[in-house]
PDB file of the backbone (N, CA, C, O) and the ligand in Angstrom, with CONECT records:
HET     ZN  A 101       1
ATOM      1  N   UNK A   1      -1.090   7.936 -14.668  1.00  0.00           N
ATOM      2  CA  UNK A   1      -0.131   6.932 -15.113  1.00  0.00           C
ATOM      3  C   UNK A   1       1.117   7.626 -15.648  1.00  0.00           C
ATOM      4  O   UNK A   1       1.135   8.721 -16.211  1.00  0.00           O
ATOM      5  N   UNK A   2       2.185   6.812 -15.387  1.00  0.00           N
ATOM      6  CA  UNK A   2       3.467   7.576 -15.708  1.00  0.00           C
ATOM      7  C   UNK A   2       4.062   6.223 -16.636  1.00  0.00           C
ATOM      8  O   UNK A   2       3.651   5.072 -16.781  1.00  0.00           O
ATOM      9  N   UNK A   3       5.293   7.020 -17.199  1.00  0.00           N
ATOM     10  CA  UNK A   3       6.228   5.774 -18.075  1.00  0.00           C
ATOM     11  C   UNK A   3       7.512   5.814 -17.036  1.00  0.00           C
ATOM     12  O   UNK A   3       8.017   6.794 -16.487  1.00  0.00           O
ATOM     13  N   UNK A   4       7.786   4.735 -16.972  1.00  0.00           N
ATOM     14  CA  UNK A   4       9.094   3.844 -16.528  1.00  0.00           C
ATOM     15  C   UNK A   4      10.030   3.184 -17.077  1.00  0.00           C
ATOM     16  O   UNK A   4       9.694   2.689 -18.153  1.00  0.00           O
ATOM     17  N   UNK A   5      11.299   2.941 -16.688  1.00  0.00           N
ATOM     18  CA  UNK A   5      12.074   2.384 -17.924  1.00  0.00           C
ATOM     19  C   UNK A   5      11.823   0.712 -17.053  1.00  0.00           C
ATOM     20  O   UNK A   5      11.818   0.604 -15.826  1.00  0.00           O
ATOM     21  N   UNK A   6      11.654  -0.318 -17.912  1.00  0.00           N
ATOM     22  CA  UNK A   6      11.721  -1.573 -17.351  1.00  0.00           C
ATOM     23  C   UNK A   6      13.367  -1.648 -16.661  1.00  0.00           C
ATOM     24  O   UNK A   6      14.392  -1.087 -17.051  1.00  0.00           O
ATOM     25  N   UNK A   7      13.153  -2.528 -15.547  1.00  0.00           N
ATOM     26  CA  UNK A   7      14.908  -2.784 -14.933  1.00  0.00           C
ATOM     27  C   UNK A   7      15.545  -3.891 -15.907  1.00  0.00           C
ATOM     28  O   UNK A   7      16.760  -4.088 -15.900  1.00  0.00           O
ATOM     29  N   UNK A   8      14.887  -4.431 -16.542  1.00  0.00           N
ATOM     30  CA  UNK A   8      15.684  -5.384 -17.126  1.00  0.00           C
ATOM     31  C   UNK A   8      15.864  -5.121 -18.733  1.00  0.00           C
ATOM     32  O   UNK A   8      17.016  -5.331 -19.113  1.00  0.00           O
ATOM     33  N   UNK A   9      15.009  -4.729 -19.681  1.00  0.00           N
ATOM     34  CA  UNK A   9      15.099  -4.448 -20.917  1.00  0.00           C
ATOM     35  C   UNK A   9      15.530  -3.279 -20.897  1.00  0.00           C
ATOM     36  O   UNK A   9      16.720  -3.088 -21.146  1.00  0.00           O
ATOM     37  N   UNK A  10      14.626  -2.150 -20.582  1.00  0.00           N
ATOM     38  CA  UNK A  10      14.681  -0.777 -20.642  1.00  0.00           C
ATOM     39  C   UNK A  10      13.589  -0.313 -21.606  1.00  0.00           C
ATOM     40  O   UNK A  10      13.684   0.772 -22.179  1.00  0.00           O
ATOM     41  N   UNK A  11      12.598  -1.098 -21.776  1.00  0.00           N
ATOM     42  CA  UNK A  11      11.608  -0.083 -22.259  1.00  0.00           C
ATOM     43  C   UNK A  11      10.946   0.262 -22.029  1.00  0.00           C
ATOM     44  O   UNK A  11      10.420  -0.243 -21.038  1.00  0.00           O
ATOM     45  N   UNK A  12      10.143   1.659 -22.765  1.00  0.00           N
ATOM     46  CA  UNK A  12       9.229   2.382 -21.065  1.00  0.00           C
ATOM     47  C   UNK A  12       8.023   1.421 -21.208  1.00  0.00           C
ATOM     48  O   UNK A  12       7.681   0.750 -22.181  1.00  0.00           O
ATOM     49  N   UNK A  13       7.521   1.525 -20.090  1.00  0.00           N
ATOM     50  CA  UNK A  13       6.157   0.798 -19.578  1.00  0.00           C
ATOM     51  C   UNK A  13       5.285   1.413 -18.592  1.00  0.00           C
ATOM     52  O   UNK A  13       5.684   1.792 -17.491  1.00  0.00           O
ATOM     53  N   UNK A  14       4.036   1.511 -19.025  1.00  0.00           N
ATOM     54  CA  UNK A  14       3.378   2.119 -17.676  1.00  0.00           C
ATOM     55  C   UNK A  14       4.105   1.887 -15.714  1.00  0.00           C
ATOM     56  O   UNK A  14       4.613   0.846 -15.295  1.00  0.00           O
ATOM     57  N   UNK A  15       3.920   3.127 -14.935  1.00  0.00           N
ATOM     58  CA  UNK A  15       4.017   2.397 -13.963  1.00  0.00           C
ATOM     59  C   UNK A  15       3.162   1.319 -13.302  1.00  0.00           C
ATOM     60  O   UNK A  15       3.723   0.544 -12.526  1.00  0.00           O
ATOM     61  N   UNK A  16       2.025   1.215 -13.510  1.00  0.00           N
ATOM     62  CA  UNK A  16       1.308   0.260 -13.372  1.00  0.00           C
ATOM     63  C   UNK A  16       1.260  -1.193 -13.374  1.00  0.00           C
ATOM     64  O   UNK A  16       0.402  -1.899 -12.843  1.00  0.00           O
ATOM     65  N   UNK A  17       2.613  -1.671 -14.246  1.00  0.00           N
ATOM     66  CA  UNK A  17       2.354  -2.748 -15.265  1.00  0.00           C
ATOM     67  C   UNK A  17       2.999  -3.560 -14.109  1.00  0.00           C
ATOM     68  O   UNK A  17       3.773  -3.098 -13.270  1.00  0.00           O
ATOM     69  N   UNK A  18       2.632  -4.640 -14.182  1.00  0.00           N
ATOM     70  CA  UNK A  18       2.732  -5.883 -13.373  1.00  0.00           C
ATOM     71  C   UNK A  18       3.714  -6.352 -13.532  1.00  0.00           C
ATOM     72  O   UNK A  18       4.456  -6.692 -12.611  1.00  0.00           O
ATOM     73  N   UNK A  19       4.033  -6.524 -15.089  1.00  0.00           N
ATOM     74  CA  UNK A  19       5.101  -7.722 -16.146  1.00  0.00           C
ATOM     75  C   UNK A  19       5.448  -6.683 -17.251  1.00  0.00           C
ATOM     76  O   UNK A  19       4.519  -6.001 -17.682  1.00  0.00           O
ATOM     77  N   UNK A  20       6.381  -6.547 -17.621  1.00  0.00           N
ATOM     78  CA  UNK A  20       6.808  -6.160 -18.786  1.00  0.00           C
ATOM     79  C   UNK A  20       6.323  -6.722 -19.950  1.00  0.00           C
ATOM     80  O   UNK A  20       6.491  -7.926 -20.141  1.00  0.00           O
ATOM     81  N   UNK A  21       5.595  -5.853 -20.971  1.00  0.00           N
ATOM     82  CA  UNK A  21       5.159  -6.352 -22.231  1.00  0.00           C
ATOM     83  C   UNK A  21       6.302  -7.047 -23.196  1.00  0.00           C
ATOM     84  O   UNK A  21       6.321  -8.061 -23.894  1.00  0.00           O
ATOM     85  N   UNK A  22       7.039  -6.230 -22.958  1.00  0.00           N
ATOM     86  CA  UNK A  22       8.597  -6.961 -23.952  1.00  0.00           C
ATOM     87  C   UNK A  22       8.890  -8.057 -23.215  1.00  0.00           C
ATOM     88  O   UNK A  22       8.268  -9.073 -23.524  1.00  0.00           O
ATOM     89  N   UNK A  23       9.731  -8.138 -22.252  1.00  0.00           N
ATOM     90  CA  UNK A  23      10.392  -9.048 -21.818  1.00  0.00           C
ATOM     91  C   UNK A  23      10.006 -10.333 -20.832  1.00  0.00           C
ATOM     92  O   UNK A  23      10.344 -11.495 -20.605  1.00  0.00           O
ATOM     93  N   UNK A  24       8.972  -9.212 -20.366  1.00  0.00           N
ATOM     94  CA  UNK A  24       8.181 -10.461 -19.374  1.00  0.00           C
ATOM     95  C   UNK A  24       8.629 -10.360 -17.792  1.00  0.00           C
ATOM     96  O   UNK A  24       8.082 -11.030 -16.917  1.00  0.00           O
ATOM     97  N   UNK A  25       9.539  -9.570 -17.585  1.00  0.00           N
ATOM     98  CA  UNK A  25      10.385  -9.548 -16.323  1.00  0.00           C
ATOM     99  C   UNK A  25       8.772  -9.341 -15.316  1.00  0.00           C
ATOM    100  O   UNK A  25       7.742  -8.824 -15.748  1.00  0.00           O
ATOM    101  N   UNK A  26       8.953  -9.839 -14.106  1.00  0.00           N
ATOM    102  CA  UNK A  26       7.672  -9.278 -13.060  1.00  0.00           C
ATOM    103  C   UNK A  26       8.172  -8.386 -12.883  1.00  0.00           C
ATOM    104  O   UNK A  26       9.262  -8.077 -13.365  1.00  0.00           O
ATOM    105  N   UNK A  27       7.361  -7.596 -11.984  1.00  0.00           N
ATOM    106  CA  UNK A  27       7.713  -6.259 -10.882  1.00  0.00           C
ATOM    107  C   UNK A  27       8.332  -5.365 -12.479  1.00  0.00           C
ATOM    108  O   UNK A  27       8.849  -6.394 -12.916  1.00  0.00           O
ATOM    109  N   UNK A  28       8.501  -4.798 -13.079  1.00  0.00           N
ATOM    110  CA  UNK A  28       9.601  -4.281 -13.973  1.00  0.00           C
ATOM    111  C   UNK A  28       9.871  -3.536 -13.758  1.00  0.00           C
ATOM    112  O   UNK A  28      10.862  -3.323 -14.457  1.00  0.00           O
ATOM    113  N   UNK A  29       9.588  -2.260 -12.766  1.00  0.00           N
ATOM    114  CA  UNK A  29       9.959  -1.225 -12.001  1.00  0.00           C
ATOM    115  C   UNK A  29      10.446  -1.481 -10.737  1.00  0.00           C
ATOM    116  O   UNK A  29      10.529  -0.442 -10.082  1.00  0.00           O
ATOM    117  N   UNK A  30      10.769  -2.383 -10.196  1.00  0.00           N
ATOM    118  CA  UNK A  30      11.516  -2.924  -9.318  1.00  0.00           C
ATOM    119  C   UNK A  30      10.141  -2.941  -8.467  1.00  0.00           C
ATOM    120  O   UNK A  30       9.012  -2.525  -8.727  1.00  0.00           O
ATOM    121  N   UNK A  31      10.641  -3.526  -7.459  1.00  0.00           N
ATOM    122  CA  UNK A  31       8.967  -3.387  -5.863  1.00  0.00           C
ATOM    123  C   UNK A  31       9.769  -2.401  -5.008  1.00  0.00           C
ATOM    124  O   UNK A  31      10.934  -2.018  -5.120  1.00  0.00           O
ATOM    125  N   UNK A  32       9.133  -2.200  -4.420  1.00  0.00           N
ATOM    126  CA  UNK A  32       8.777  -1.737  -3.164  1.00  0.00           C
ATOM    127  C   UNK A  32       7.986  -1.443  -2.219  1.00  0.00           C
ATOM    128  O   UNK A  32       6.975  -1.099  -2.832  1.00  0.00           O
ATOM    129  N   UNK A  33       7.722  -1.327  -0.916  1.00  0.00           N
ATOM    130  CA  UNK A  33       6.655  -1.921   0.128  1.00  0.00           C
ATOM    131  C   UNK A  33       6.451  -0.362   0.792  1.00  0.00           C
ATOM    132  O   UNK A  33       7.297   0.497   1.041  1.00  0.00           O
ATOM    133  N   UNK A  34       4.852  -0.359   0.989  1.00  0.00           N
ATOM    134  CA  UNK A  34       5.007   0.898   2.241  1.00  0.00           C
ATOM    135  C   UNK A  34       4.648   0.659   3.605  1.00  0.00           C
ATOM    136  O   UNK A  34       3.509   0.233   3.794  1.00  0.00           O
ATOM    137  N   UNK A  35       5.273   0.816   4.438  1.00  0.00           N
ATOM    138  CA  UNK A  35       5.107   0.261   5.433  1.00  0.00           C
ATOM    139  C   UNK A  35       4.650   1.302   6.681  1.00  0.00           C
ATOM    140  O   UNK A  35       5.507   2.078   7.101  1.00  0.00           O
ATOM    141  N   UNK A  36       3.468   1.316   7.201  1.00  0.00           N
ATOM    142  CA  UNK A  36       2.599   1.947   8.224  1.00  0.00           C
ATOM    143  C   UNK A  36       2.592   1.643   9.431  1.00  0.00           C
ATOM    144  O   UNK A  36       2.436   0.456   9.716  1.00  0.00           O
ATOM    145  N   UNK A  37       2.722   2.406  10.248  1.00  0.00           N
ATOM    146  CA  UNK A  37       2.830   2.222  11.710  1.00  0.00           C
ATOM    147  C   UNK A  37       2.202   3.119  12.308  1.00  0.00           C
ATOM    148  O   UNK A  37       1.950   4.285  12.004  1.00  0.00           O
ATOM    149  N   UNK A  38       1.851   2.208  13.596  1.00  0.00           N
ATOM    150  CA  UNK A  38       0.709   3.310  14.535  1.00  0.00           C
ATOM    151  C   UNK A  38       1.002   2.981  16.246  1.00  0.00           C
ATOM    152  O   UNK A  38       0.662   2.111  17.049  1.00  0.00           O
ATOM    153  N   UNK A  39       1.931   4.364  16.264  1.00  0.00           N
ATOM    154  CA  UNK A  39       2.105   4.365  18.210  1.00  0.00           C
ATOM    155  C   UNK A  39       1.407   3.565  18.930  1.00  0.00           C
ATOM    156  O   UNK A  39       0.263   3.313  18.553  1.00  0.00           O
ATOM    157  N   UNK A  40       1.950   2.932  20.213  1.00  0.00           N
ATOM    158  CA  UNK A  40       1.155   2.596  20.828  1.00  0.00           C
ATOM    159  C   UNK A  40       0.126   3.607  22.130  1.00  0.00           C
ATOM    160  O   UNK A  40       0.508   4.470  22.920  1.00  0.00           O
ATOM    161  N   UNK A  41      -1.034   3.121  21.926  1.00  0.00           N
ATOM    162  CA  UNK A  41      -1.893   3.789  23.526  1.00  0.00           C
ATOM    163  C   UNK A  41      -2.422   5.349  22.369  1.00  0.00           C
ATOM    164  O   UNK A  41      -3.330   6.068  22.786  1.00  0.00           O
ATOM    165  N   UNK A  42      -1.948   5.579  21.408  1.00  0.00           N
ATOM    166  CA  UNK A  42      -2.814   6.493  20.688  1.00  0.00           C
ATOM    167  C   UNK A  42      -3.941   6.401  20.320  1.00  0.00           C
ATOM    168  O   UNK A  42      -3.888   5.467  19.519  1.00  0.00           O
ATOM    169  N   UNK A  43      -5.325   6.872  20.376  1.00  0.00           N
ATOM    170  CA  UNK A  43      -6.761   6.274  20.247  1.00  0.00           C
ATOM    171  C   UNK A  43      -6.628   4.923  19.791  1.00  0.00           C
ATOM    172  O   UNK A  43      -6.685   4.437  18.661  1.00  0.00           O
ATOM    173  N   UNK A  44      -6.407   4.340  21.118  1.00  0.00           N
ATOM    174  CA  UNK A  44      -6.378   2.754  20.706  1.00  0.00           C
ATOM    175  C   UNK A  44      -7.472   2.319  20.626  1.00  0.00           C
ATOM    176  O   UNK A  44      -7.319   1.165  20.225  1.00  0.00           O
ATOM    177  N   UNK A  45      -9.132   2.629  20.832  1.00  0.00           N
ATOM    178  CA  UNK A  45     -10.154   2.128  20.977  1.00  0.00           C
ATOM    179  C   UNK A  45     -10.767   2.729  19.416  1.00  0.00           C
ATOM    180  O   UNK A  45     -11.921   2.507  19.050  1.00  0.00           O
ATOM    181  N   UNK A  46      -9.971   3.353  18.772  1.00  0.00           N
ATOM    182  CA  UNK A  46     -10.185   3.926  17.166  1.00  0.00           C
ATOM    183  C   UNK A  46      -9.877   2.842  16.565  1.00  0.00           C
ATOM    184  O   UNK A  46      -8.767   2.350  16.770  1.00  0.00           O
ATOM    185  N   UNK A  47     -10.833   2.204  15.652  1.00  0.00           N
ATOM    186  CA  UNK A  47     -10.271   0.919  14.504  1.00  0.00           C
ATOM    187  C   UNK A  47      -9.681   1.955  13.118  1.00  0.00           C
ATOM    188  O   UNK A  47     -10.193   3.058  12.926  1.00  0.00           O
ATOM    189  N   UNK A  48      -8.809   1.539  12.424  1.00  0.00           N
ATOM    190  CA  UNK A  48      -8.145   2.315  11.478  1.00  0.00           C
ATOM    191  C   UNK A  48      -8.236   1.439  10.551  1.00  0.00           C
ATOM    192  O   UNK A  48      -8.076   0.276  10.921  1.00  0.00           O
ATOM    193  N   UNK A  49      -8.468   1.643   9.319  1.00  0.00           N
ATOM    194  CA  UNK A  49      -8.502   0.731   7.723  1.00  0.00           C
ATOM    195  C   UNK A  49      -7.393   1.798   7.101  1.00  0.00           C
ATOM    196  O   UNK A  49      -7.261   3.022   7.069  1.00  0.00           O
ATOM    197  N   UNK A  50      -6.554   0.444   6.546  1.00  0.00           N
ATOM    198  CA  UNK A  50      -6.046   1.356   5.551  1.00  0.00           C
ATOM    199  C   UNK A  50      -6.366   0.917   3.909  1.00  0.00           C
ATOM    200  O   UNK A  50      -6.620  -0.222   3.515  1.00  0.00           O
ATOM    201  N   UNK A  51      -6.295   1.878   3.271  1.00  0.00           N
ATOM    202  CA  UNK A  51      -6.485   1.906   1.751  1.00  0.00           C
ATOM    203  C   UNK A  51      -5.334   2.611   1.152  1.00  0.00           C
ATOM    204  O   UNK A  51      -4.914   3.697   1.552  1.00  0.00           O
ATOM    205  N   UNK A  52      -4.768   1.816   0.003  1.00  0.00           N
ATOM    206  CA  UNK A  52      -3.802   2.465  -0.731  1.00  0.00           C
ATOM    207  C   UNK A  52      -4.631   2.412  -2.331  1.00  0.00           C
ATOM    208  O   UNK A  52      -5.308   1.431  -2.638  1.00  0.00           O
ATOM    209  N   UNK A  53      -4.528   3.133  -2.894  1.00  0.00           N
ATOM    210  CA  UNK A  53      -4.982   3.650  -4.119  1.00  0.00           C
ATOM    211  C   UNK A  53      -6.326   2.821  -4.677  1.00  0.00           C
ATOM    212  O   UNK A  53      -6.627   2.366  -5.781  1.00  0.00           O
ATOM    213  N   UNK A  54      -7.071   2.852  -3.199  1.00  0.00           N
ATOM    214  CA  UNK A  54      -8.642   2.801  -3.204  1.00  0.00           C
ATOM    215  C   UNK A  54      -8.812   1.338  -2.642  1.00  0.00           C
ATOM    216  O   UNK A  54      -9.950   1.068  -2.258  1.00  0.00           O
ATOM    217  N   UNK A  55      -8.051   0.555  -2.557  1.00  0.00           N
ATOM    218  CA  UNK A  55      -8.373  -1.091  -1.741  1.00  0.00           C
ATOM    219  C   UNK A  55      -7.797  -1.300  -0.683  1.00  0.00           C
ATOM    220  O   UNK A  55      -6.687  -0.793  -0.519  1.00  0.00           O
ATOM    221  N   UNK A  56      -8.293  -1.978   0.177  1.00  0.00           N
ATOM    222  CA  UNK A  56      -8.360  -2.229   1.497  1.00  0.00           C
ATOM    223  C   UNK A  56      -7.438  -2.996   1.613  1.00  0.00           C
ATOM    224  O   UNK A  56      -7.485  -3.935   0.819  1.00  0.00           O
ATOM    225  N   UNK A  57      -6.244  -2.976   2.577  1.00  0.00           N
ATOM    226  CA  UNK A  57      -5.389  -4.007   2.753  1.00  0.00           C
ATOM    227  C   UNK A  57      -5.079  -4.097   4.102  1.00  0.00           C
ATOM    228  O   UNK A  57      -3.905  -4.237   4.445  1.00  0.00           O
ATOM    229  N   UNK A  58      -6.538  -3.998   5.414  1.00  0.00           N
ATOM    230  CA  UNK A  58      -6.572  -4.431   6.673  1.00  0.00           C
ATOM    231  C   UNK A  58      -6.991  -2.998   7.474  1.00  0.00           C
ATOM    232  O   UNK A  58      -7.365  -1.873   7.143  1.00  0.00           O
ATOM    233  N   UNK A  59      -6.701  -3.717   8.717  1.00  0.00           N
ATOM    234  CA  UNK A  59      -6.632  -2.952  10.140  1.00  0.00           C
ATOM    235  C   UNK A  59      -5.476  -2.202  10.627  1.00  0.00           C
ATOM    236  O   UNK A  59      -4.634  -2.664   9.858  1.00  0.00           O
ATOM    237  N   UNK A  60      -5.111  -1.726  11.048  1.00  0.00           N
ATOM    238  CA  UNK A  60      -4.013  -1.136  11.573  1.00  0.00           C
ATOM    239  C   UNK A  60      -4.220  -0.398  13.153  1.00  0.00           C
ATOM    240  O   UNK A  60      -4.713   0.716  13.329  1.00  0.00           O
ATOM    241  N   UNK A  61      -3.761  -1.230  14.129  1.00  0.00           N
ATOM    242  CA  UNK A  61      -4.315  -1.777  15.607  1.00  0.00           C
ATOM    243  C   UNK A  61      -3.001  -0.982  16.270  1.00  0.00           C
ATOM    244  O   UNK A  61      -1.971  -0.684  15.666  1.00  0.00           O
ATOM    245  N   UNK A  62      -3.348  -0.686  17.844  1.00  0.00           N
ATOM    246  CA  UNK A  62      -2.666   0.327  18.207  1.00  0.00           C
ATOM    247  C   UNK A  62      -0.782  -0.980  18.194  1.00  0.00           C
ATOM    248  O   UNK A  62      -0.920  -2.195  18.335  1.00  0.00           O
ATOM    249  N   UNK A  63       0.435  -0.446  18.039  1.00  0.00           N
ATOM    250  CA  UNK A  63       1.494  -0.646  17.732  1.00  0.00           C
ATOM    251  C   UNK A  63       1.346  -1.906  16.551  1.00  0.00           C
ATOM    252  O   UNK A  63       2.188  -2.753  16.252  1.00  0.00           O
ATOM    253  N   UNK A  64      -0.032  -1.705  16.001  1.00  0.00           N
ATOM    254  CA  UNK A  64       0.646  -2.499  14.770  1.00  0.00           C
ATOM    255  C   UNK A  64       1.717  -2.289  13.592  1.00  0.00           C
ATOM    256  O   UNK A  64       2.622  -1.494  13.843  1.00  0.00           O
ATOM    257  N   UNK A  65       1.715  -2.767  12.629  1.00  0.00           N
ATOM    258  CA  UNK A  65       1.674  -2.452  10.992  1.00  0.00           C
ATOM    259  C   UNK A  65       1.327  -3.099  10.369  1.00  0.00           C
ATOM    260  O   UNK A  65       1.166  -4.301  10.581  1.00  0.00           O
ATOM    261  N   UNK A  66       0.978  -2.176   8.862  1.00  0.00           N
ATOM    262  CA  UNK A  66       0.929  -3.156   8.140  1.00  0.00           C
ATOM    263  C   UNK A  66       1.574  -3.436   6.295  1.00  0.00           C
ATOM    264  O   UNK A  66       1.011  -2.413   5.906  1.00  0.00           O
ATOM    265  N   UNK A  67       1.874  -3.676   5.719  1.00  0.00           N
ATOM    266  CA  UNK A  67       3.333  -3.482   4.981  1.00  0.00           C
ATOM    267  C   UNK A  67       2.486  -3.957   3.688  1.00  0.00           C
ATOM    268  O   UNK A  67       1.847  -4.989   3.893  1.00  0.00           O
ATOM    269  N   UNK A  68       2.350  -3.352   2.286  1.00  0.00           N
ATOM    270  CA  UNK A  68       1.583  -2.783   1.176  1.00  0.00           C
ATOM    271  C   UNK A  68       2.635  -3.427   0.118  1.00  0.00           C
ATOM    272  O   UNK A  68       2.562  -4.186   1.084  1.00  0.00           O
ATOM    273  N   UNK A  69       3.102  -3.677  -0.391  1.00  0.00           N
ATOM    274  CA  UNK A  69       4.213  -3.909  -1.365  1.00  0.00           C
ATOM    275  C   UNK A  69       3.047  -3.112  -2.904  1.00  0.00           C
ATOM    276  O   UNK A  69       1.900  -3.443  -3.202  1.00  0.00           O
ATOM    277  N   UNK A  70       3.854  -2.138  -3.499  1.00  0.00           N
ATOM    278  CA  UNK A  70       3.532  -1.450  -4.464  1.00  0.00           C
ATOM    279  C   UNK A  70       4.498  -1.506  -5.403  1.00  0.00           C
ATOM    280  O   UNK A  70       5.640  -1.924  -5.212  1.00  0.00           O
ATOM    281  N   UNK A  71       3.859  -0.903  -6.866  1.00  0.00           N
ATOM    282  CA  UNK A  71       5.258  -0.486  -7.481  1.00  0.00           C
ATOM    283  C   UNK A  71       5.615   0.894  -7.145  1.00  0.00           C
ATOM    284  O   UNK A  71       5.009   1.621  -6.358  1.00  0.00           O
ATOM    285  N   UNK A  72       7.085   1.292  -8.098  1.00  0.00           N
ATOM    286  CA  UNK A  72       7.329   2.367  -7.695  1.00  0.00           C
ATOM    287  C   UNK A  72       6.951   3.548  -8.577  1.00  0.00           C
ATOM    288  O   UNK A  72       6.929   3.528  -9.807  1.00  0.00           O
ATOM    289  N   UNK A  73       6.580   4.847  -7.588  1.00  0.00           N
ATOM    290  CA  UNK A  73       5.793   6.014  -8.456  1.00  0.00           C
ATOM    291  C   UNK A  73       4.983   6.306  -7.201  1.00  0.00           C
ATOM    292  O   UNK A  73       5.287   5.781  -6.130  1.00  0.00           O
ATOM    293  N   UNK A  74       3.810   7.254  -7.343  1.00  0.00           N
ATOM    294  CA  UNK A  74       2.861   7.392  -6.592  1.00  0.00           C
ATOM    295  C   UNK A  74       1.699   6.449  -6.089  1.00  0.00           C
ATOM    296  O   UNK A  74       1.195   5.594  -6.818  1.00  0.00           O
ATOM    297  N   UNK A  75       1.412   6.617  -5.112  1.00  0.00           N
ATOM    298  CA  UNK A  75       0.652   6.390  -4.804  1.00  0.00           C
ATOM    299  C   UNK A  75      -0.383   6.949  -3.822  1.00  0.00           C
ATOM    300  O   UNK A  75       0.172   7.801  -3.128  1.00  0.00           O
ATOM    301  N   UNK A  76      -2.026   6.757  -3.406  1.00  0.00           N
ATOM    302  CA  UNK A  76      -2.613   7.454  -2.506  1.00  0.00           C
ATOM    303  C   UNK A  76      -2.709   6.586  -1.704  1.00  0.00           C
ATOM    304  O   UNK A  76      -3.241   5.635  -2.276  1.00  0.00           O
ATOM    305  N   UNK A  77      -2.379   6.212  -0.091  1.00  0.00           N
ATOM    306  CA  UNK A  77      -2.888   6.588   1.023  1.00  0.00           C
ATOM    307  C   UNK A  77      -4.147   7.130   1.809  1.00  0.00           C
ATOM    308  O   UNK A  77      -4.513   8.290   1.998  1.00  0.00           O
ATOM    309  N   UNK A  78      -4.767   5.761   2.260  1.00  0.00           N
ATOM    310  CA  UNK A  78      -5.803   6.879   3.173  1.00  0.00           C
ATOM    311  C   UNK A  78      -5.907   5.731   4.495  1.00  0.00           C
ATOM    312  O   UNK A  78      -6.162   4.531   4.395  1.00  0.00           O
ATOM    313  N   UNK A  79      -5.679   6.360   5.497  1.00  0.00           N
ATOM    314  CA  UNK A  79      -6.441   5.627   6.824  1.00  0.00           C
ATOM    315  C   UNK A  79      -7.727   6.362   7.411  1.00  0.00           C
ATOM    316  O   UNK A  79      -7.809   7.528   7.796  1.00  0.00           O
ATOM    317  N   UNK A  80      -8.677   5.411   7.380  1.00  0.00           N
ATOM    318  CA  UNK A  80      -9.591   5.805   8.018  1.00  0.00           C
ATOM    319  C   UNK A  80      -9.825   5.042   9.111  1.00  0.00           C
ATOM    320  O   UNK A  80      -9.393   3.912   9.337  1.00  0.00           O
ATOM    321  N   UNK A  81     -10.750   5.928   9.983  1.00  0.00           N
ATOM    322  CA  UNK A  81     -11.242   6.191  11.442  1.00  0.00           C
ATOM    323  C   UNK A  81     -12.331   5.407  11.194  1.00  0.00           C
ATOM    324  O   UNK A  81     -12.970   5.358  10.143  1.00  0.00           O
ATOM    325  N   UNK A  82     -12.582   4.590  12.545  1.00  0.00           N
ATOM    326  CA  UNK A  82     -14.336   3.911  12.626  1.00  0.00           C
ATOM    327  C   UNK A  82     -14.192   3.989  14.234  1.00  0.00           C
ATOM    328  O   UNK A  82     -13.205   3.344  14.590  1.00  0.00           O
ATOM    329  N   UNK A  83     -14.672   4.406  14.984  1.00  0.00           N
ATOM    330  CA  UNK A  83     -15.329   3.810  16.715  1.00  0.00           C
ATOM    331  C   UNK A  83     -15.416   2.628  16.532  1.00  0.00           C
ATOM    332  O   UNK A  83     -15.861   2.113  15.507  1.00  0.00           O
ATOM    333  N   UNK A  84     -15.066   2.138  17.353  1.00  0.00           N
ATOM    334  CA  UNK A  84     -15.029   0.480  17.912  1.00  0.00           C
ATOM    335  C   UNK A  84     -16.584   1.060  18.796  1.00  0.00           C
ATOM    336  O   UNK A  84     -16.897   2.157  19.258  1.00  0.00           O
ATOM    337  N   UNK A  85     -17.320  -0.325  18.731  1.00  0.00           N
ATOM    338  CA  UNK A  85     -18.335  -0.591  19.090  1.00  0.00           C
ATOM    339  C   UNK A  85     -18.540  -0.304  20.486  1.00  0.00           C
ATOM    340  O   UNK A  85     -18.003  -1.268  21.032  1.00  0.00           O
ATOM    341  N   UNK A  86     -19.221   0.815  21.844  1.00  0.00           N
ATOM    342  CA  UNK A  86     -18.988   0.806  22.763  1.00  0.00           C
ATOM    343  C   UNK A  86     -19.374  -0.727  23.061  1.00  0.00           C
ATOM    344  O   UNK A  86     -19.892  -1.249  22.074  1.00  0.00           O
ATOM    345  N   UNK A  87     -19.239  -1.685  24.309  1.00  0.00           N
ATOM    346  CA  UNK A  87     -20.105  -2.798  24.294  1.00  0.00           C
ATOM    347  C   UNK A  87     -20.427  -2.359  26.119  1.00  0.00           C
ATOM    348  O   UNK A  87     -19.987  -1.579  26.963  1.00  0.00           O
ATOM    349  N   UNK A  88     -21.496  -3.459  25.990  1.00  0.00           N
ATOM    350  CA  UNK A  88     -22.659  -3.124  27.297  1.00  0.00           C
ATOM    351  C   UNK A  88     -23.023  -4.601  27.608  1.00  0.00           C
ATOM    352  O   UNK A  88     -23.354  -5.493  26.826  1.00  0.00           O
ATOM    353  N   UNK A  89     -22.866  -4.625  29.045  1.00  0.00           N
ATOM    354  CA  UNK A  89     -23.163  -5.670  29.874  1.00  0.00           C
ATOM    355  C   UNK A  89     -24.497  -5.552  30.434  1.00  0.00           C
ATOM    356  O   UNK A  89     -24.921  -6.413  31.205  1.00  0.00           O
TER     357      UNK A  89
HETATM  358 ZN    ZN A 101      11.327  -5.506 -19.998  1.00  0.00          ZN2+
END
């Protein structure tokens, strides 16, 4: 966890914080989104999950995306790999 200055009061606040304890402003570190993309025809038969700082927020399918809105500061990233199911007739 880091300190931030709120955009609207200016006092520090975790980056974490949802709402400003003082003022109440949302977002108080302003937003911002991360946004993921995946070529098309690249192991397209690979299903991909993505997780940003440990929760799941979908699939990510060959030329999809998919767009995270976070605050600002760090964050972790992870896509993982699963095989799609061979299927059999
Ligand atoms: Zn504030």
């Amino acid at each position: 966890m880091a300190l931030i200055n709120c955009r609207e009061c200016g006092s520090q606040i975790s980056d974490s914080a949802t709402a400003c304890p003082r003022c109440g402003v949302a977002a108080p570190g302003g937003s911002c989104a991360l946004v993921l993309t995946r070529p098309s025809l690249v192991g397209g038969a690979v299903r991909t999950e993505v997780h940003v700082d440990g929760r799941p927020y979908g699939n990510l399918s060959a030329r999809g995306r998919v767009v995270v809105p976070v605050t600002p500061g760090s964050h972790h990233v992870e896509v993982r790999t699963r095989e799609s199911p061979v299927l059999r007739q």
